[in-house]
C-alpha positions as CSV (number, residue, x, y, z in Angstrom):
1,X,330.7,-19.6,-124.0
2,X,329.2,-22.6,-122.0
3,X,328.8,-24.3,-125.4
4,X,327.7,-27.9,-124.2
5,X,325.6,-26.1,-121.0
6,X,323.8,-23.8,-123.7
7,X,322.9,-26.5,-126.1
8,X,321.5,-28.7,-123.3
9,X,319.3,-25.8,-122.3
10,X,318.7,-25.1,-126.3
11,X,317.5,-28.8,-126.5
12,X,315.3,-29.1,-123.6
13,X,313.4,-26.0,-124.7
14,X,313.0,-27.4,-128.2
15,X,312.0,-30.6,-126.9
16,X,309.3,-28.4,-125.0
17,X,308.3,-26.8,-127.8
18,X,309.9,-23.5,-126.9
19,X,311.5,-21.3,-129.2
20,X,315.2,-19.9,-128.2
21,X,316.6,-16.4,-129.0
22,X,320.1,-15.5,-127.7
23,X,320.4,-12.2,-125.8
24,X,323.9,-10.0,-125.9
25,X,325.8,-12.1,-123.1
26,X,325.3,-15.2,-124.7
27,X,322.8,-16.8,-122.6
28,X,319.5,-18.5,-123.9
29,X,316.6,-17.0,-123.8
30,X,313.2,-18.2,-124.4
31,X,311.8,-15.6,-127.4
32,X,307.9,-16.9,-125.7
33,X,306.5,-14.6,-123.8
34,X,307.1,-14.9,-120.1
35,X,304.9,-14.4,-118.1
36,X,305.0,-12.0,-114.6
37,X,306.4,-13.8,-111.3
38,X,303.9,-13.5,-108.5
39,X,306.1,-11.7,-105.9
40,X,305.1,-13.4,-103.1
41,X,307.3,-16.6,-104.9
42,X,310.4,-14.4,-104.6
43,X,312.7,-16.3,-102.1
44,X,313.9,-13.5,-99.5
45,X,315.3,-13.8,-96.3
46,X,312.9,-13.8,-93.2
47,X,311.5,-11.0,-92.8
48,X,311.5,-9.6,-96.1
49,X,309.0,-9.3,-99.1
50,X,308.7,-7.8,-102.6
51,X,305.8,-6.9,-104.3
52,X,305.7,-5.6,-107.9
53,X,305.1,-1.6,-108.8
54,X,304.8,-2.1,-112.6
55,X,305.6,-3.9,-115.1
56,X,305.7,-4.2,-119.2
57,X,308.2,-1.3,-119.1
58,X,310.4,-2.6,-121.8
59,X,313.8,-3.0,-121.6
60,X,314.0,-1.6,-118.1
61,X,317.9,-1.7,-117.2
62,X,319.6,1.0,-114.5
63,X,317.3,2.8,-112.2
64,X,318.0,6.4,-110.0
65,X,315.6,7.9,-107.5
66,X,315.5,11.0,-106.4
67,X,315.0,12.6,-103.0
68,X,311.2,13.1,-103.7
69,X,310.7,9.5,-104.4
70,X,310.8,9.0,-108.5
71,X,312.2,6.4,-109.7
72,X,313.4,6.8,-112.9
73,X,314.4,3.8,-115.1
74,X,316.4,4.1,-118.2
75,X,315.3,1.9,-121.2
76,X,317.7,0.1,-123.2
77,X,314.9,0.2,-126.2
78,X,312.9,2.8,-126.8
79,X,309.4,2.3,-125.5
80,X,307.0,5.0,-127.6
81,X,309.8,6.3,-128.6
82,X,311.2,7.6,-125.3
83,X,313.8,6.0,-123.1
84,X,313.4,7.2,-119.7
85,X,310.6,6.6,-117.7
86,X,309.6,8.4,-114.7
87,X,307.5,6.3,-111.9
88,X,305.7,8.4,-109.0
89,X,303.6,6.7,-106.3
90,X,301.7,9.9,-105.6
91,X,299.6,9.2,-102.6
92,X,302.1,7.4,-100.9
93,X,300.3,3.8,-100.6
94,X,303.5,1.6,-102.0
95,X,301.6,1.6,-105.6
96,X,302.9,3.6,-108.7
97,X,300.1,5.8,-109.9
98,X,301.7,8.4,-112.5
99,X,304.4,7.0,-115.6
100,X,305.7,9.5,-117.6
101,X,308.9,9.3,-120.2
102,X,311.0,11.4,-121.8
103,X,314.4,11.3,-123.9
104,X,314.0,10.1,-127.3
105,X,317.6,7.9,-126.8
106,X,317.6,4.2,-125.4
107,X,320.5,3.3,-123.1
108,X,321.6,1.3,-119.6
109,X,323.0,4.3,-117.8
110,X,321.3,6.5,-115.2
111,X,322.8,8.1,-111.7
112,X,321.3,10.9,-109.8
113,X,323.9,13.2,-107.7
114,X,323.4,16.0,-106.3
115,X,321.4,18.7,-108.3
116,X,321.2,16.4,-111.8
117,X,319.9,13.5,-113.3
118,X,322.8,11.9,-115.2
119,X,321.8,9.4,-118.1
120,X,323.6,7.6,-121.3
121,X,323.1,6.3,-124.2
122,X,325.4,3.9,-126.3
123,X,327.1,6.5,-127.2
124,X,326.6,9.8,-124.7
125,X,326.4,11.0,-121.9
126,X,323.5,13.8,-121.1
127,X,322.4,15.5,-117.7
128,X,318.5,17.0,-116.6
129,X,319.0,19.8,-113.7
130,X,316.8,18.9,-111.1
131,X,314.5,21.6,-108.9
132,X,314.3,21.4,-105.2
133,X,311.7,18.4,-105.2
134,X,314.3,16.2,-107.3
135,X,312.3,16.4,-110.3
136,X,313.4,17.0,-114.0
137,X,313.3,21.0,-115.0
138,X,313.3,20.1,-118.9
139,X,312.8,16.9,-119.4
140,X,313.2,17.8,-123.4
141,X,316.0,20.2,-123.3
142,X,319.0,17.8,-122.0
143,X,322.6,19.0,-121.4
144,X,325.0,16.9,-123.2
145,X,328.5,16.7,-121.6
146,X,329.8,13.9,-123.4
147,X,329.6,12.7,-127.1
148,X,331.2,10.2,-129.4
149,X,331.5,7.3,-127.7
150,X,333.3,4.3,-128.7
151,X,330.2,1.9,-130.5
152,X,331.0,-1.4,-131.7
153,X,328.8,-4.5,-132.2
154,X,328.4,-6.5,-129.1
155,X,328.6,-5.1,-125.0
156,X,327.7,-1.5,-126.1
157,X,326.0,-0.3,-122.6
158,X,327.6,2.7,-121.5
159,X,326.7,2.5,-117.4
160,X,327.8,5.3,-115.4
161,X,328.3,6.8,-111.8
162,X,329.0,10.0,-110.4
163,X,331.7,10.7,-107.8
164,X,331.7,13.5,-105.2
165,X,334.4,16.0,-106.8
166,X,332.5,16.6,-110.4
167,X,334.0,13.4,-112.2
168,X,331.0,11.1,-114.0
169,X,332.6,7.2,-114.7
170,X,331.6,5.4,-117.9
171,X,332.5,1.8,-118.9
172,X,333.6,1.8,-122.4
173,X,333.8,-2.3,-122.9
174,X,336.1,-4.6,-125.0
175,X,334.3,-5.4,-128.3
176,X,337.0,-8.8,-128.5
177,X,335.9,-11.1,-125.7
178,X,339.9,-12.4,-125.5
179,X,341.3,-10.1,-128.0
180,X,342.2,-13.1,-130.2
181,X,343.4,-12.8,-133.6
182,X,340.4,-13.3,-135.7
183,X,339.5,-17.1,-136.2
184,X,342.5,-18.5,-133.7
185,X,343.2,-18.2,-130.3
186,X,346.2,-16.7,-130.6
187,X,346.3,-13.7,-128.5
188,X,347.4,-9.9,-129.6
189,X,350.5,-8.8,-128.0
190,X,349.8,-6.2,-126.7
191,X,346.2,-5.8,-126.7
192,X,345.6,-2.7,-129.1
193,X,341.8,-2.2,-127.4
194,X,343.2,-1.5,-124.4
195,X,343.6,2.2,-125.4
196,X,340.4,2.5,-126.3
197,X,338.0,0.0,-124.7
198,X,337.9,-2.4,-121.8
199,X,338.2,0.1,-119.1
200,X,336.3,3.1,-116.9
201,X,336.4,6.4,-118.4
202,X,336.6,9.5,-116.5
203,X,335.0,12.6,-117.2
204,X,333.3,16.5,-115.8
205,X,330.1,16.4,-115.0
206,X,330.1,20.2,-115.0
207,X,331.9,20.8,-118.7
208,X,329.2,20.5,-121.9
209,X,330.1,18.4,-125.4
210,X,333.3,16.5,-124.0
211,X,334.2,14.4,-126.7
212,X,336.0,10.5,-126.4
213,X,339.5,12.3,-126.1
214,X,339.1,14.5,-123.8
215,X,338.5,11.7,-120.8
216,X,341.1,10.2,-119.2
217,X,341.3,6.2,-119.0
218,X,341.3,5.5,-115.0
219,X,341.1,2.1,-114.8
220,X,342.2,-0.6,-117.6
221,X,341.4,-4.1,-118.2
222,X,338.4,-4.8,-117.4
223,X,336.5,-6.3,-120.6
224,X,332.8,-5.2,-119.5
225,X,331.6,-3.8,-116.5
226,X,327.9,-3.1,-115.9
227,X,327.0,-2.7,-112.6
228,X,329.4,-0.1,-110.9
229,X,328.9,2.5,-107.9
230,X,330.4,4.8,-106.3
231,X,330.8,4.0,-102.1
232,X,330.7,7.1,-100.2
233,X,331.9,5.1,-97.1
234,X,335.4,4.6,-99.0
235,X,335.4,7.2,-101.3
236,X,336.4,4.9,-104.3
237,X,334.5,3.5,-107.4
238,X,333.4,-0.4,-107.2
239,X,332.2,-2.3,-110.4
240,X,331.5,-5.6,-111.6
241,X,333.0,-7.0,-114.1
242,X,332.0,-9.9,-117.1
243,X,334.2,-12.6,-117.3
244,X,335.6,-14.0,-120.8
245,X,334.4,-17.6,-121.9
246,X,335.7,-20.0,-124.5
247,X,338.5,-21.7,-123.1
248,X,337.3,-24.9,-124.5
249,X,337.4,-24.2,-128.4
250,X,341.2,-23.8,-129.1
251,X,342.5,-25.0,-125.9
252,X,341.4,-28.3,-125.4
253,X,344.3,-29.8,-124.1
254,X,344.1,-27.4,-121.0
255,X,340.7,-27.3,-120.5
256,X,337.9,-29.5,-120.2
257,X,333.7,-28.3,-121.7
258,X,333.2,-28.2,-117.8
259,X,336.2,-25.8,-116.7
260,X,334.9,-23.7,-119.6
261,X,331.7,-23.3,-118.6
262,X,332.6,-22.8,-114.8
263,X,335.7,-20.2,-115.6
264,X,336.9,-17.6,-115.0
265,X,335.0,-16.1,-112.3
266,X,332.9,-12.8,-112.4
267,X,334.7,-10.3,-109.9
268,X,334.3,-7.2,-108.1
269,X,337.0,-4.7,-107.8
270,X,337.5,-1.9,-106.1
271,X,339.0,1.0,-108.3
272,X,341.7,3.7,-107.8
273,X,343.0,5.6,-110.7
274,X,345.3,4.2,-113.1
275,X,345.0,0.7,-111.7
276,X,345.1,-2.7,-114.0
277,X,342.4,-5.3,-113.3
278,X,344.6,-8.0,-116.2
279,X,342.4,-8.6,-119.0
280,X,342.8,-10.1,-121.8
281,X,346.5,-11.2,-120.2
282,X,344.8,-13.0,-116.4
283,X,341.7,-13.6,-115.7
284,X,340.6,-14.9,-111.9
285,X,340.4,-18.0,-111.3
286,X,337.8,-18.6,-108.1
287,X,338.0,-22.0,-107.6
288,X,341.7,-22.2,-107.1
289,X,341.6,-18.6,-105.9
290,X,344.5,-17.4,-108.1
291,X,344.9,-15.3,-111.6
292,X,345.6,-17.4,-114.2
293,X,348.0,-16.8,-117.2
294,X,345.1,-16.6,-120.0
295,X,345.9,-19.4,-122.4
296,X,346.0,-17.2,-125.7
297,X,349.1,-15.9,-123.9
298,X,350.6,-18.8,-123.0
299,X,348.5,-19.9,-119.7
300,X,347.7,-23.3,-119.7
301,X,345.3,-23.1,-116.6
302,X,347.2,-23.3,-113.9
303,X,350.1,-21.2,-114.4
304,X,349.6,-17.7,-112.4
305,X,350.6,-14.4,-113.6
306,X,349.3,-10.8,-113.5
307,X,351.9,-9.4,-111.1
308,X,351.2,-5.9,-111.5
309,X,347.1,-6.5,-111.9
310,X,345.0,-6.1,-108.7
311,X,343.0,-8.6,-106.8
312,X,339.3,-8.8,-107.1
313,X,337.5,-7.0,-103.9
314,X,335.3,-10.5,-104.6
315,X,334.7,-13.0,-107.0
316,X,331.7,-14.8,-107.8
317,X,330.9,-18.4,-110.6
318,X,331.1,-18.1,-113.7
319,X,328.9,-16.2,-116.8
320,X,326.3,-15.2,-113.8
321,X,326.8,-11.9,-115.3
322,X,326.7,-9.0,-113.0
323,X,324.1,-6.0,-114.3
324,X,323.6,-4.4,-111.2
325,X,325.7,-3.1,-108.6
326,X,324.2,-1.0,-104.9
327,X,326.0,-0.2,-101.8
328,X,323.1,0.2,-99.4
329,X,323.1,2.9,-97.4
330,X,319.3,2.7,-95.8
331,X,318.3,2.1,-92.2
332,X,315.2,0.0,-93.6
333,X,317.2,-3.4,-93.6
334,X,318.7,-5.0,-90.7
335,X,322.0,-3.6,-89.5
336,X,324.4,-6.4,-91.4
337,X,323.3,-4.6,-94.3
338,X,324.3,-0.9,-94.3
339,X,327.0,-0.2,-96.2
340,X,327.1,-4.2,-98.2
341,X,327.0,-4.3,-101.8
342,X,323.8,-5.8,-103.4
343,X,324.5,-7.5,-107.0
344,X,322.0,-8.5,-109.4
345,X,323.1,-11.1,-111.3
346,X,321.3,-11.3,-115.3
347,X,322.4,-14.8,-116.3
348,X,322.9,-18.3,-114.8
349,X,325.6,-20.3,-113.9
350,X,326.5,-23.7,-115.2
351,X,328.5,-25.0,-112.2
352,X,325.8,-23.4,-109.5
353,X,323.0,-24.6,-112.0
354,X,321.4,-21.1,-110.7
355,X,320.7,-17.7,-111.5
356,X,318.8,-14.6,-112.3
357,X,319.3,-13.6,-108.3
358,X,320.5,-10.8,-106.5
359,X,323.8,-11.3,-104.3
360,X,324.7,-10.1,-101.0
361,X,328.6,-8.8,-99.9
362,X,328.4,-7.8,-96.5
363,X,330.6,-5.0,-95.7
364,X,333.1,-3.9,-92.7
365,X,335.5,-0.8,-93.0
366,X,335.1,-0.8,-97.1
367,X,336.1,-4.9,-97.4
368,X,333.5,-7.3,-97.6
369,X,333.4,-9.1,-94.3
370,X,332.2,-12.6,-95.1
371,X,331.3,-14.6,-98.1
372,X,328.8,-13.5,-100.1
373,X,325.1,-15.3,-100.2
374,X,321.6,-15.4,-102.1
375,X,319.2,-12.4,-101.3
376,X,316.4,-12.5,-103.9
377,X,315.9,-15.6,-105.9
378,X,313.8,-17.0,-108.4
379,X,313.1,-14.3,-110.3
380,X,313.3,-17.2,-113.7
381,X,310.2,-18.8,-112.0
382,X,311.7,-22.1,-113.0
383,X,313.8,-24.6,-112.0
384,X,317.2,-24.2,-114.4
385,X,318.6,-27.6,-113.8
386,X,315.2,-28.8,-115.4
387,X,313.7,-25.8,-117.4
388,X,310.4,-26.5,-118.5
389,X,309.3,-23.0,-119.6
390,X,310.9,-19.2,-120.7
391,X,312.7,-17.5,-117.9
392,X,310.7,-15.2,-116.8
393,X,313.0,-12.2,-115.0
394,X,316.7,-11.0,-115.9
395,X,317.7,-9.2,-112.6
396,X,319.3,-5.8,-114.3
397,X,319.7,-2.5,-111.9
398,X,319.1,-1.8,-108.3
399,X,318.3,1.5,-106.6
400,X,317.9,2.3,-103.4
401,X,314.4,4.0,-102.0
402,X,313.9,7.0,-100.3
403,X,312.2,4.7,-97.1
404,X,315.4,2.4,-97.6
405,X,313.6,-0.1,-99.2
406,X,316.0,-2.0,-102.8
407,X,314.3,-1.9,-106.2
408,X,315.1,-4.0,-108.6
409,X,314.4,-3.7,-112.4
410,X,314.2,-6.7,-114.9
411,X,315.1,-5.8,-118.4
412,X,312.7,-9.5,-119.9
413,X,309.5,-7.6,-119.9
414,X,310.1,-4.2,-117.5
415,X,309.1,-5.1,-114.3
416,X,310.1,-3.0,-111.0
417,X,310.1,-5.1,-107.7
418,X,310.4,-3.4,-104.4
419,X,311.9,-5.3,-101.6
420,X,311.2,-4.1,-98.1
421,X,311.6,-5.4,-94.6
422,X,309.4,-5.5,-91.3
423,X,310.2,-6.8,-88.3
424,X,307.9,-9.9,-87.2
């Protein structure tokens, strides 16, 4: 994916003397130590700031707060051997005074609804009953509801959200990134992950030790999704899904290192049950605003198909990778706001030459209502058309506060910003 893009950004840092590690969706990342953005360089919208409440988490991915305040951020490594961390502010003064962790599993997934704490790991689901303050009863003593997971090598994050009638959603994601034939990029007809992967799970939040079979597949073909929520304004699940790469390395004769690195478009779709979003067969093409035929199944980048797949809600460049999805439902921001859908975005894209941000959808009657725009940027704390240094923040979850101010969680070295908003 983004071959030629990746080894320009590979050179420069070796020409600068800093060392590259990859990270799980492909993109570069400096293995240096970076260093915590000032928050006052976060670029906001007038009116706006972000300051930090803590950082050196760890691999700080989903976040849930409850109704007393707590945020609680769920660890995708263990930090001291625990993988949720609890964060109280507890005099009130917009500083978090009081960490404590629990759950010896590390994991993306974390959602708060209702009366219990929902959280995953790569391979679970579990749920912590919550008292009347919204805080964990026994923090130690988890309720499992499901087990047994699908677990493969690569895209492993089970994220999850809740619904209002007792289902919990879990992305089980495509371990093939075009399931190709091993080696070629010939395509499998038909896709045998498909009944297993690369789709949103349904299960009961309310029935203990579910295993893989007892859920029921409600949405197919989508080969990772992230960031997902559920919108209580339209009563329907919304995720985020990763787009495929590698168009360039069997199918030069359709398309060029550019159109590879700037295709297919990462979209947003709004689920219903039993729907098809069209991978491996289409992908989304944003530029000429069409699905595409993938090539491994005979596409050769401009020839439409997917009749029977649905549209993206929105679509967005290229291998900016989606983490983090949050319809905002506070009275804190300004009134364009309520009800939009907040993305945080965990990679960078080769055609925008831009990334690590969080995205903006505004919102009218449960369809976005103009194109979507920058919030929050540079959270790298460099310039990526010229790096000079390690990116410093990977935009991961988003939660909402209890004062309707947006958190957002970077999974580089665990720090949680909040982003509030006063009127000048």
């Amino acid at each position: 994916m983004k071959r030629r893009f990746f080894q320009t950004v590979c050179l420069m840092s070796a020409l600068a003397g800093i060392p590259t590690v990859w990270a799980n969706n492909d993109t570069p990342v400096s293995s240096q130590k970076p260093k915590t953005v000032d928050a006052a360089t976060i670029k906001l919208p007038a009116g706006f700031s972000a300051t930090v409440l803590v950082t050196d988490l760890g691999a700080a991915r989903h976040m849930a707060v409850s109704k007393n305040g707590d945020i609680y951020v769920k660890l995708a490594k263990l930090k001291d051997g625990k993988g949720i961390y609890r964060l109280r502010d507890t005099n009130k003064d917009g500083k978090i005074d009081e960490q404590t962790s629990f759950g010896d599993y590390p994991g993306t997934g974390i959602f708060i609804k209702n009366n219990y704490l929902y959280a995953s790991s790569n391979s679970d689901v579990y749920r912590y009953e919550l008292n009347d303050k919204g805080e964990v009863m026994q923090p130690e003593q988890p309720e499992k509801i499901v087990t047994g997971l699908r677990v493969k090598e690569r895209d492993q994050s089970k994220s999850i959200a809740v619904d209002d009638q007792s289902m919990i959603y879990v992305n089980i994601a495509s371990d093939n990134d075009a399931c190709r034939e091993a080696g070629t990029g010939k395509g499998l007809m038909p896709c045998p992950l498909l009944d297993s992967a690369a789709g949103i799970w349904q299960f009961h939040t309310n029935r203990l030790n579910q295993s893989y079979n007892d859920g029921v597949r409600f949405a197919t073909g989508l080969k990772n999704v992230v960031g997902l929520d559920w919108n209580t304004k339209t009563n329907s699940l919304f995720v985020m899904q990763h787009g495929r790469g590698k168009f360039h390395d069997f199918y030069p004769q359709y398309y060029t290192a550019q159109q590879s690195n700037e295709l297919p478009a990462e979209t947003m779709y709004e689920l219903k049950k039993g729907v098809d979003a069209g991978w491996p067969y289409v992908y989304y093409d944003h530029i000429q605003k069409k699905k595409i035929l993938a090539p491994e199944y005979g596409g050769d980048g401009k020839k439409t198909g997917g009749e029977k797949a649905i549209n993206p809600t929105a679509a967005f460049p290229a291998h900016l990778a989606p983490n983090g999805l949050l319809f905002y439902t506070g009275t804190l921001f300004p009134e364009r706001y309520r009800n939009g859908a907040f993305i945080a975005f965990h990679s960078q894209s080769a055609e925008l030459k831009k990334g690590y941000f969080v995205a903006f959808v505004p919102f009218k009657n449960g369809k976005p209502s103009g194109p979507w725009e920058v919030f929050a940027d540079n959270f790298a704390g460099i310039d990526l058309a010229k790096p000079t240094g390690p990116v410093q923040h990977r935009p991961c979850g988003l939660a909402q506060g209890t004062d309707g101010s947006l958190y957002v969680s970077d999974d580089l070295n665990g720090t949680i910003f909040r982003i509030a908003y006063k009127k000048k």
